[in-house]
Residue frames as a rotation matrix with the C-alpha (Angstrom) as fourth column:
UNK 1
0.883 0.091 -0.460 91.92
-0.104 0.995 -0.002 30.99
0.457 0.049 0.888 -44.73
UNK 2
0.039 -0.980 -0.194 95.47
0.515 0.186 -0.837 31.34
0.856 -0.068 0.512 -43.88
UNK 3
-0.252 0.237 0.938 94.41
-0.747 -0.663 -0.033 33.26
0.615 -0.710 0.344 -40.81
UNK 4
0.410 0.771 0.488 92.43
-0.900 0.253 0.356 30.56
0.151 -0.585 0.797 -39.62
UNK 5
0.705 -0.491 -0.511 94.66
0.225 0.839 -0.496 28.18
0.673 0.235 0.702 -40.23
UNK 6
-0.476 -0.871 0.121 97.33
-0.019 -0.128 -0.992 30.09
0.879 -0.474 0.044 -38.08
UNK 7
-0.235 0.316 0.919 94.89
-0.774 -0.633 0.020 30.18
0.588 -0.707 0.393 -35.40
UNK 8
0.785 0.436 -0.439 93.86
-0.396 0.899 0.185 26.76
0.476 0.029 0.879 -35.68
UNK 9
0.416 -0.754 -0.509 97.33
0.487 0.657 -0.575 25.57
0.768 -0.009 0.641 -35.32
UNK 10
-0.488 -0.549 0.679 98.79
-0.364 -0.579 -0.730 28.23
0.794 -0.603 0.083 -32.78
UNK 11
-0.463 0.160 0.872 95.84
-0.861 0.155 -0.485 26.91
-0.213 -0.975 0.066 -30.23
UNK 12
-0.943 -0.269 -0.197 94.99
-0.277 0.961 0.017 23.52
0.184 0.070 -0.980 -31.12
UNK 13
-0.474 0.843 0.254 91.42
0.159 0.366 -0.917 23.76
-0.866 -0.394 -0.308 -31.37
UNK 14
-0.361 0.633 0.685 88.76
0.933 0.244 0.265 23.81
0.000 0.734 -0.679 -34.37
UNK 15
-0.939 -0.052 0.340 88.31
0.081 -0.994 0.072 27.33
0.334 0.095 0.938 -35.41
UNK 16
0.121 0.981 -0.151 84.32
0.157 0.131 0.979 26.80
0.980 -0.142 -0.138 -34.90
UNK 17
0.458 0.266 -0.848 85.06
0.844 0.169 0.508 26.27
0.278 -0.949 -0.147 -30.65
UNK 18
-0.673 -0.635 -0.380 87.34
0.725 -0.667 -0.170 29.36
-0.145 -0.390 0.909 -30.93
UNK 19
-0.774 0.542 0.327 84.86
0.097 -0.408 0.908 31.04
0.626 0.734 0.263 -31.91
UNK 20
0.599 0.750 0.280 82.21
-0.191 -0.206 0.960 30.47
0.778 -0.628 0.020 -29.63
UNK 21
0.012 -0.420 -0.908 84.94
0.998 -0.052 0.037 30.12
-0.063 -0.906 0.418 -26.68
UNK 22
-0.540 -0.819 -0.194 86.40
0.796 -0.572 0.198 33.57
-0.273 -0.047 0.961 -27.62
UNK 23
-0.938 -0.321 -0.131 83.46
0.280 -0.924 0.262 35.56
-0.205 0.209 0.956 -29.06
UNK 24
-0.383 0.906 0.182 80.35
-0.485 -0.365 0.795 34.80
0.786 0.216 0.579 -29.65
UNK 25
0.119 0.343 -0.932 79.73
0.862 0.431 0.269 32.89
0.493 -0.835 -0.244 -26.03
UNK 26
-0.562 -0.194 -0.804 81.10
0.747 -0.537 -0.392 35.70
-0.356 -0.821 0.447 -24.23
UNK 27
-0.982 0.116 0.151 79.83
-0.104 -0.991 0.081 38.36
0.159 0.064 0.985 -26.56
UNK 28
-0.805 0.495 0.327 76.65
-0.290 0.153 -0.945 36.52
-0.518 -0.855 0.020 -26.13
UNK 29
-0.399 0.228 -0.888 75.93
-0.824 0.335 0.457 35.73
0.401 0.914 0.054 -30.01
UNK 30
-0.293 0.012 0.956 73.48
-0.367 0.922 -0.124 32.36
-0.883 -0.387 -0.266 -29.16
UNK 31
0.661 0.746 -0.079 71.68
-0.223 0.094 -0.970 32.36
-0.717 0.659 0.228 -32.18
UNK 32
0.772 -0.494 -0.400 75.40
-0.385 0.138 -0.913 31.69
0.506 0.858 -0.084 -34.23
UNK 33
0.594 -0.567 0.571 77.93
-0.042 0.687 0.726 29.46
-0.803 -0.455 0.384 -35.16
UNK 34
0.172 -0.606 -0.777 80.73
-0.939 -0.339 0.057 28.65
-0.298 0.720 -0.627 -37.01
UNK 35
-0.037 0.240 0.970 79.79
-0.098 0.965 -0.242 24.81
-0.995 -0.104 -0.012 -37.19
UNK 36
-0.870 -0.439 -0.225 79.70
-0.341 0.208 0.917 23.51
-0.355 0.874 -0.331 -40.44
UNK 37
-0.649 0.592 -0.479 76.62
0.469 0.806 0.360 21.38
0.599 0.009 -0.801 -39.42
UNK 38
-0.253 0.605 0.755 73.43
-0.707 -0.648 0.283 22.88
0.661 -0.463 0.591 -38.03
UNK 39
-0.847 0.513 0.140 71.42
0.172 0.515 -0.840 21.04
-0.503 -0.687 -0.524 -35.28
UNK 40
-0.735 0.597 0.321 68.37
0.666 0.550 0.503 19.94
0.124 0.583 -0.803 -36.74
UNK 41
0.156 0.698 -0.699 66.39
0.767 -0.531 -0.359 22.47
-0.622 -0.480 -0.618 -34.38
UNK 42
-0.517 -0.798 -0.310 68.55
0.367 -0.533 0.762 25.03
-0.774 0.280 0.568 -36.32
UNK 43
-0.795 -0.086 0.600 68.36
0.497 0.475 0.727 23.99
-0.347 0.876 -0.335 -39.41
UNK 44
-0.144 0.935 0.324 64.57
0.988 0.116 0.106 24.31
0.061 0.336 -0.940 -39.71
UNK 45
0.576 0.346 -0.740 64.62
0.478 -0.877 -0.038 28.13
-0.662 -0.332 -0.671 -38.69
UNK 46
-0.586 -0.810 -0.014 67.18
0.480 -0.361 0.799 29.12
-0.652 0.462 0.601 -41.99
UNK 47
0.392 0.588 -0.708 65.97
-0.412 -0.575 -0.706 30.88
-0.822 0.569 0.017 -44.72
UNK 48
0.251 -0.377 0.892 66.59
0.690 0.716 0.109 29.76
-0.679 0.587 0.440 -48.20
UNK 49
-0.569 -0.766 -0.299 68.74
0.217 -0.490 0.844 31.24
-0.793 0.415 0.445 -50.48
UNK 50
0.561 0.778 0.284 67.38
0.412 0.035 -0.910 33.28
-0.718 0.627 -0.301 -53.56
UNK 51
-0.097 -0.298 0.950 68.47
0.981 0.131 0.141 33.82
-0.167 0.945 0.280 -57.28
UNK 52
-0.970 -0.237 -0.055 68.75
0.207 -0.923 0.324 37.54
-0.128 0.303 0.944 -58.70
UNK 53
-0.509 0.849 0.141 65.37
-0.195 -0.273 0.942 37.25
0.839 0.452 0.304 -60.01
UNK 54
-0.708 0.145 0.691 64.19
-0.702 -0.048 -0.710 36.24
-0.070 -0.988 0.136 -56.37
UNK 55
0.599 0.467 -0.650 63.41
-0.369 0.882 0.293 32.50
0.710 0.065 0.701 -57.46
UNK 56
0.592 -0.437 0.677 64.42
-0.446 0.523 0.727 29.96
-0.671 -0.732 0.115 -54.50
UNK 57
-0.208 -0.836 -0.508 67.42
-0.852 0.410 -0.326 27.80
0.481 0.365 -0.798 -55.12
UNK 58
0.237 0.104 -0.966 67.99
-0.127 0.989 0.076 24.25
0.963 0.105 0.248 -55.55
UNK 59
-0.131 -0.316 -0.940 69.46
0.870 0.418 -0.261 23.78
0.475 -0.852 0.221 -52.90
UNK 60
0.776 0.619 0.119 68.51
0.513 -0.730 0.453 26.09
0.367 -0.290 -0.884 -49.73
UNK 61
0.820 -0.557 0.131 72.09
-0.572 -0.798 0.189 27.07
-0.001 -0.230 -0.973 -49.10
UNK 62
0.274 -0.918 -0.287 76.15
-0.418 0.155 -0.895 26.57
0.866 0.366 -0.341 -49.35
UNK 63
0.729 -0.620 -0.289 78.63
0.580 0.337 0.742 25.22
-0.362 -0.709 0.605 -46.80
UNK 64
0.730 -0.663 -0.166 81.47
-0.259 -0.044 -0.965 26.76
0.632 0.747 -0.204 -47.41
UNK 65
0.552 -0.577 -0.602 85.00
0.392 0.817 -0.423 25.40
0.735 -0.003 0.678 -46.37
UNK 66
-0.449 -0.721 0.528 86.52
0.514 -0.692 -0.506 28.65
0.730 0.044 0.682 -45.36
UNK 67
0.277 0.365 -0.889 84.81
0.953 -0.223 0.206 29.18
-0.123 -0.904 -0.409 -41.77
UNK 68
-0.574 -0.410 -0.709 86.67
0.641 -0.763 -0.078 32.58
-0.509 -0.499 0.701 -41.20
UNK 69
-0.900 -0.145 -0.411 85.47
-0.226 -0.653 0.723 34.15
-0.373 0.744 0.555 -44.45
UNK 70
-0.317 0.896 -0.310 82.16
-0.801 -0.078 0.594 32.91
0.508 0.436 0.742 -45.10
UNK 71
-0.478 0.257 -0.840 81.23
0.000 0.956 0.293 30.30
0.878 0.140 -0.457 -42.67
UNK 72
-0.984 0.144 -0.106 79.17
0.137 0.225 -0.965 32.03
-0.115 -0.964 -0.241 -40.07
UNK 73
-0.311 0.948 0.071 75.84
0.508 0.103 0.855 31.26
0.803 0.302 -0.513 -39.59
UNK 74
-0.735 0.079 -0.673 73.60
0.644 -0.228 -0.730 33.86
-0.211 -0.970 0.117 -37.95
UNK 75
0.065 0.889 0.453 71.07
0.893 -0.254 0.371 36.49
0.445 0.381 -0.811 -37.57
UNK 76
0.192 0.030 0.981 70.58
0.091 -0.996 0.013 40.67
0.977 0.087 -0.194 -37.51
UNK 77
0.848 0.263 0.459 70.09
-0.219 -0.616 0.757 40.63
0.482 -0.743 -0.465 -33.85
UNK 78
0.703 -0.662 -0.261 73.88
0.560 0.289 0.776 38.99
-0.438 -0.692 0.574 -32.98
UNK 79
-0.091 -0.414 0.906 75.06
0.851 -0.504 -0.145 40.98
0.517 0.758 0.399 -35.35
UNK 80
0.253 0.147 0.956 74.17
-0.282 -0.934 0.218 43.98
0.925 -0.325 -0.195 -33.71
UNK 81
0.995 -0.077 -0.056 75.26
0.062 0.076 0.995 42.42
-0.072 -0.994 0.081 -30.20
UNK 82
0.350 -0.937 -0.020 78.61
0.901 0.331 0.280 42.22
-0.255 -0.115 0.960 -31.72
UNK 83
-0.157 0.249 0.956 78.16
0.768 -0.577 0.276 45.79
0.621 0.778 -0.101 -32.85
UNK 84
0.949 0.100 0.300 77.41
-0.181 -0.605 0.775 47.14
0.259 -0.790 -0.556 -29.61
UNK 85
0.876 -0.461 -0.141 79.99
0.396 0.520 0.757 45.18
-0.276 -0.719 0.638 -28.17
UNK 86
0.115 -0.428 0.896 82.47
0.990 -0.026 -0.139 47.06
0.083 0.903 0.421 -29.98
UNK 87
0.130 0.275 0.953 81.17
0.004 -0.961 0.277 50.48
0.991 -0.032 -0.126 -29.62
UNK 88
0.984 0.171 -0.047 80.81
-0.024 0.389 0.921 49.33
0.176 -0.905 0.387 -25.64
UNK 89
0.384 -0.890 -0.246 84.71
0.895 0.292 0.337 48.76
-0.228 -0.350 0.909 -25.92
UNK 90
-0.624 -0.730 0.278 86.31
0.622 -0.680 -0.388 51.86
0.472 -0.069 0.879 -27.81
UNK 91
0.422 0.618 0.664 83.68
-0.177 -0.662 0.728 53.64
0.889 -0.425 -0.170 -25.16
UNK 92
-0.455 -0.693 0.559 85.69
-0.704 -0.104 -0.703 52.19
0.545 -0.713 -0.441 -22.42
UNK 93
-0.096 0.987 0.126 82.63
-0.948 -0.130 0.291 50.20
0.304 -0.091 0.948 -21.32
UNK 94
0.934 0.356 -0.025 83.59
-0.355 0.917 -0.183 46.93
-0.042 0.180 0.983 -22.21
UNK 95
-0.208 -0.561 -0.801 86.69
-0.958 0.284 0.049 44.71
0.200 0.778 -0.596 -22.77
UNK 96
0.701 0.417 0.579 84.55
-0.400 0.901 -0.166 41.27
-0.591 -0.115 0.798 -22.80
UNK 97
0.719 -0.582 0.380 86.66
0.695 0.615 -0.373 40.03
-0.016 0.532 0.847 -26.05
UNK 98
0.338 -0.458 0.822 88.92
0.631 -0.537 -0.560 43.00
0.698 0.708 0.107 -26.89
UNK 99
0.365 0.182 -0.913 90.55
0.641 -0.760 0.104 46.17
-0.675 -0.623 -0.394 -24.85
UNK 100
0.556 0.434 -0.709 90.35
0.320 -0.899 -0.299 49.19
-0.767 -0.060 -0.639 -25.83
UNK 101
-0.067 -0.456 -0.887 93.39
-0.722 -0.592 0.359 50.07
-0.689 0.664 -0.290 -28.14
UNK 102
-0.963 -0.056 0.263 93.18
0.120 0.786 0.607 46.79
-0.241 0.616 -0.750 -30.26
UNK 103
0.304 0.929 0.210 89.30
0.801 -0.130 -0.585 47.76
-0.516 0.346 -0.783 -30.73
UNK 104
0.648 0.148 -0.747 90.57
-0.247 -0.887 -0.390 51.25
-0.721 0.437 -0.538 -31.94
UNK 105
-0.493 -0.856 -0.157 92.85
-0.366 0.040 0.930 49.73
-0.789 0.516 -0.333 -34.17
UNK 106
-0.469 0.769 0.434 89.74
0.578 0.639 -0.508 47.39
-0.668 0.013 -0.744 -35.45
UNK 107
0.846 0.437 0.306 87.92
0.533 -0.721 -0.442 50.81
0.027 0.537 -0.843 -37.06
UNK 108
0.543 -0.412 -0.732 91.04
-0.069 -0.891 0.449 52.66
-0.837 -0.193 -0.512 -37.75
UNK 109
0.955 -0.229 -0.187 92.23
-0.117 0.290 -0.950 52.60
0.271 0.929 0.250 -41.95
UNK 110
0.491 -0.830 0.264 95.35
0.272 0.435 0.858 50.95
-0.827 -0.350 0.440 -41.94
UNK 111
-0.100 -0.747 0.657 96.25
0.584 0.490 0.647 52.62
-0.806 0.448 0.387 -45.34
UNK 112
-0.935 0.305 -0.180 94.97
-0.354 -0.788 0.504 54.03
0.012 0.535 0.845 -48.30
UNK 113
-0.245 0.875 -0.418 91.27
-0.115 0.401 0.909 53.86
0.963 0.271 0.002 -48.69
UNK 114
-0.326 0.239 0.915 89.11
-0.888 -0.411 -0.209 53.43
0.326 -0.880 0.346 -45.70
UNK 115
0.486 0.185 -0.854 89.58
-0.157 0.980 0.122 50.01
0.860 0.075 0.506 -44.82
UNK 116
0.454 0.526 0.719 90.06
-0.823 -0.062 0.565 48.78
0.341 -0.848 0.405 -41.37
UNK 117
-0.873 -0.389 -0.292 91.35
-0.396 0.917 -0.038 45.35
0.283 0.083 -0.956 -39.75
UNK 118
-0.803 0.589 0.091 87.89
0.490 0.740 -0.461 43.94
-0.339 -0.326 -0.883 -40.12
UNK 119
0.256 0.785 -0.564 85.84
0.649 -0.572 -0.502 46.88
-0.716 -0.237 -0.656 -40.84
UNK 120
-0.278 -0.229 0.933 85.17
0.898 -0.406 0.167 49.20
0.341 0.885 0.319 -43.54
UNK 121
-0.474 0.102 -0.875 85.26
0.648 -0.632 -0.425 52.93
-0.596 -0.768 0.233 -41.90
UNK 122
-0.263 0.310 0.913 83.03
0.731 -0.554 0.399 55.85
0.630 0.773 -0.081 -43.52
UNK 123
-0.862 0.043 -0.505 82.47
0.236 -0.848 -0.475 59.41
-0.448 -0.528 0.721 -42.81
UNK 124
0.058 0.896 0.440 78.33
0.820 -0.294 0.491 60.25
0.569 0.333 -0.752 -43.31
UNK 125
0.560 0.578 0.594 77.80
0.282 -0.807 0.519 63.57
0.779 -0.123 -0.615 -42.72
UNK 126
0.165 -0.606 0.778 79.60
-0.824 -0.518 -0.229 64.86
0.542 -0.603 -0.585 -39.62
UNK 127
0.561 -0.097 0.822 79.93
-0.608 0.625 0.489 61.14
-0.561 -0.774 0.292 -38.00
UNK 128
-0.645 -0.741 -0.186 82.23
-0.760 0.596 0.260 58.13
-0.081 0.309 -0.948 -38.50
UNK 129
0.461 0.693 0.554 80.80
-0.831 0.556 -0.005 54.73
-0.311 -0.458 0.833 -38.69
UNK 130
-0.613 -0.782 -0.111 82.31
-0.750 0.532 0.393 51.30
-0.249 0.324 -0.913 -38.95
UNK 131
0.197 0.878 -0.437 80.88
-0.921 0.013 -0.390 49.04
-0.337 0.479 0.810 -41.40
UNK 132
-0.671 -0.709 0.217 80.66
-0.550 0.672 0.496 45.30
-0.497 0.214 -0.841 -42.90
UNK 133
-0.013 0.980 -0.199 79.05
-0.956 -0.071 -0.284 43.83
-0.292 0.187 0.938 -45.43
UNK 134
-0.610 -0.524 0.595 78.48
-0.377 0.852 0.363 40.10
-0.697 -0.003 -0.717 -46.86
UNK 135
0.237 0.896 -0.375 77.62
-0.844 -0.002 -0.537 38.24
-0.482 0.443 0.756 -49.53
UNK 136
-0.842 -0.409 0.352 77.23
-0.352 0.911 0.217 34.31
-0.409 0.059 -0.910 -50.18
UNK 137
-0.938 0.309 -0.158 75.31
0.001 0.458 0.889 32.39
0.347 0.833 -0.430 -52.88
UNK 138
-0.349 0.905 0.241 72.01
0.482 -0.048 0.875 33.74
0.804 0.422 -0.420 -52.75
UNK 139
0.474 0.209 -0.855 72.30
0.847 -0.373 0.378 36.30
-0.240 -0.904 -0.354 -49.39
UNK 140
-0.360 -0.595 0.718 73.88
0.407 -0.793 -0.453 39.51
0.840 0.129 0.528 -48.95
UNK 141
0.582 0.622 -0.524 73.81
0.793 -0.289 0.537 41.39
0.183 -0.728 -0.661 -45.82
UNK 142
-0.307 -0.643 0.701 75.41
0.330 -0.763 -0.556 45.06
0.893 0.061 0.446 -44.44
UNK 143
0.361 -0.006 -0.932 76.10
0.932 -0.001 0.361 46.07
-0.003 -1.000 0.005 -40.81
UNK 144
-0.372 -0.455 0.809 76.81
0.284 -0.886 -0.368 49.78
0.884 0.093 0.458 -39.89
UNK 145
0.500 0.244 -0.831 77.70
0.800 0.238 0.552 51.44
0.332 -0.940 -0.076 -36.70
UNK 146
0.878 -0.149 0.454 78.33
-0.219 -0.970 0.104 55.00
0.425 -0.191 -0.885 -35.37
UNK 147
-0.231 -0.865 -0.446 81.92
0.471 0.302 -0.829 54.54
0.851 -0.401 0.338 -33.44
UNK 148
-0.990 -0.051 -0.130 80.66
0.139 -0.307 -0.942 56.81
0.008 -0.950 0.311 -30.45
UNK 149
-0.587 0.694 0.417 77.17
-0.783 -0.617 -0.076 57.74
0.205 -0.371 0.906 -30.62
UNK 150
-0.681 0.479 0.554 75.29
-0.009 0.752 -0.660 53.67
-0.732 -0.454 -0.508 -29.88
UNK 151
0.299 0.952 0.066 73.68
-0.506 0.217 -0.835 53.48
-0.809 0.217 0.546 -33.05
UNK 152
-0.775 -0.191 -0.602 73.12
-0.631 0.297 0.717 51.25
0.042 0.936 -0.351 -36.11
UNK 153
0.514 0.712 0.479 71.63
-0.410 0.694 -0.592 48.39
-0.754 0.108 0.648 -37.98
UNK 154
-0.651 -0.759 0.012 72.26
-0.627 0.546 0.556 45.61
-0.429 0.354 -0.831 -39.49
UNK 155
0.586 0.664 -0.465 69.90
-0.743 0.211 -0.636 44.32
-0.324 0.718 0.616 -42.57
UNK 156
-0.650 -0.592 0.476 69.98
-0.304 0.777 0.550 40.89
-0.696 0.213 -0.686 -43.79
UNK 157
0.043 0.913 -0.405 68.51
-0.949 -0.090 -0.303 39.52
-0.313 0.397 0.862 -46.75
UNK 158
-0.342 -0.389 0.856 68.32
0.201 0.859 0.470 35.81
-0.918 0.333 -0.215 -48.46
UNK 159
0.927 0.373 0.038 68.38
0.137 -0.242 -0.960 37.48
-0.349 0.896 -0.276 -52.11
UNK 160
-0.191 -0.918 0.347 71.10
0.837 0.033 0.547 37.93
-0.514 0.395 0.762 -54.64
UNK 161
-0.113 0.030 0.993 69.77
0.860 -0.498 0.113 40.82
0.498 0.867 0.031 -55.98
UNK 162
0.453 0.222 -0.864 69.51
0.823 -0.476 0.309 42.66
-0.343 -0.851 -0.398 -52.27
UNK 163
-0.001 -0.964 0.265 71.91
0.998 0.014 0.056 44.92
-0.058 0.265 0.963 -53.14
UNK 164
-0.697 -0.124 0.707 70.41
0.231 -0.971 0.057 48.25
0.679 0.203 0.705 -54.00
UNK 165
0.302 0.953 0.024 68.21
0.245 -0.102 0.964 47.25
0.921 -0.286 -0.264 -51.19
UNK 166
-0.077 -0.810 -0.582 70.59
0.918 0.170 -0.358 47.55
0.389 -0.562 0.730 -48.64
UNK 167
-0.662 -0.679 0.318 71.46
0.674 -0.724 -0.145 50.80
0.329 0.118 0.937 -48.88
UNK 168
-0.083 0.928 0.364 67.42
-0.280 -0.372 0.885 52.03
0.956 -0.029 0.291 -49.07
UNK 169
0.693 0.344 -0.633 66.59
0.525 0.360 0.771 50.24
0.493 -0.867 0.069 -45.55
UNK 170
-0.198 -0.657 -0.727 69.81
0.980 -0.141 -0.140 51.68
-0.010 -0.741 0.672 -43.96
UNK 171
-0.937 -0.343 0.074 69.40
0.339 -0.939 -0.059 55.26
0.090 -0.030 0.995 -44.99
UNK 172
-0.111 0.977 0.182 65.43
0.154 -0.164 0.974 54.88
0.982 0.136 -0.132 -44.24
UNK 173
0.555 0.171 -0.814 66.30
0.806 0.132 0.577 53.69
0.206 -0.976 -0.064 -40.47
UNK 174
-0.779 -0.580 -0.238 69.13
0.626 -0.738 -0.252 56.70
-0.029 -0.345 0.938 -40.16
UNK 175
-0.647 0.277 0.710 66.15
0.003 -0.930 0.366 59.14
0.762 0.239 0.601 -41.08
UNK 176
0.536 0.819 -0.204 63.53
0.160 0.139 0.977 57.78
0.829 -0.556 -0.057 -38.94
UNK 177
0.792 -0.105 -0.602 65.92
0.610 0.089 0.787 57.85
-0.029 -0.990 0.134 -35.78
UNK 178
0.979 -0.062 0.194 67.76
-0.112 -0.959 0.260 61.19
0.170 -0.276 -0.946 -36.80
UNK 179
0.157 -0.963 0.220 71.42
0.899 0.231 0.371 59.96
-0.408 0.139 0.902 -37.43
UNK 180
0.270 -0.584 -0.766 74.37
-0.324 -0.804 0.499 62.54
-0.907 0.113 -0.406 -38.20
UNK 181
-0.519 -0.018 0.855 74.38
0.805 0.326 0.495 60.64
-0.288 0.945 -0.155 -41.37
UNK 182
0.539 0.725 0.430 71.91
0.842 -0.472 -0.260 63.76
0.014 0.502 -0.865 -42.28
UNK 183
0.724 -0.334 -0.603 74.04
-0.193 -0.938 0.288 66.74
-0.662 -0.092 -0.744 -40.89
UNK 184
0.905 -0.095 0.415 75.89
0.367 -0.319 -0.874 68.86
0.216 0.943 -0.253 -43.13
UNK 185
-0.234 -0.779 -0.581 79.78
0.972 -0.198 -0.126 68.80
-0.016 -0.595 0.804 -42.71
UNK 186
0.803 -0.013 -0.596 80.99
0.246 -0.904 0.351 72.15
-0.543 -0.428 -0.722 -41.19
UNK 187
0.457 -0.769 0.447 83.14
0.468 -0.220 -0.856 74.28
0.756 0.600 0.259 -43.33
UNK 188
0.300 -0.754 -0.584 86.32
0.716 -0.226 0.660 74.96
-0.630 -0.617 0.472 -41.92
């Protein structure tokens, strides 16, 4: 919140138009916004939130207040465009939003623990990958991405109880398509 707020104020625009000025227009994200309000067309294509027990909720989903932190609305496949887009940069490939050393800073732990400015970094097996999950009143979702080799996925659900599903769907798609998430580190 206090992020967005400095941003807000530093350029004088609604954090929503930064947003699709600065990152998801260029990165090519159409399918999301940080709007508050859908467009009716929108709207009708959401998914409704579900309870632990995977009953629908009253209501088919939150607003929340706090754009930066829980107020985008979107879907697996911009996710994964911002995901390339990313990989595409600390590959040299790209600097559409970002250049290069401010992307490696992006997936690099800033500390103890393997946390990131934005990203959560893990070593599987003999690769890195940089990683982000989310979870708002009846969703949860989890993004993961190799840092050099051009893979991942990103798995969304509209359950609260997704959770131990997550994990199962990612480490089903790493087997089927032969991620270094399987190889065995090398002893040194």
């Amino acid at each position: 919140m206090i992020q967005q707020l400095a941003l807000t104020d530093a350029v004088g625009m609604p954090f929503a138009d930064i947003m699709h000025d600065w990152i998801l227009g260029p990165i090519g994200m159409t399918d999301s916004t940080f709007r508050y309000k859908l467009a009716a067309d929108r709207e009708r294509l959401t998914a409704r939130a579900h309870d632990w027990a995977g009953k629908g909720m009253d209501a088919r989903w939150h607003v929340y207040p706090e754009q930066a932190a829980a107020g985008l609305w979107t879907t697996p496949t911009d996710i994964a465009k911002f995901m390339i887009e990313v990989q595409e940069t600390l590959a040299g490939r790209s600097t559409t939003v970002l250049g290069r050393s401010i992307m490696q800073e992006m997936v690099t732990p800033v500390g103890v623990g393997s946390y990131a400015v934005g990203f959560s970094i893990a070593r599987k097996g003999e690769g890195w990958y940089f990683e982000h999950g989310g979870t708002n009143w009846g969703f949860q979702c989890f993004a993961t991405a190799h840092r050099a080799k051009g893979y991942g996925v990103v798995v969304m659900t509209n359950g609260g109880n997704a959770q131990p599903l997550l994990p199962e769907i990612v480490d089903r798609v790493a087997r089927a398509y032969g991620w270094d998430t399987l190889d065995k580190p090398v002893l040194r």
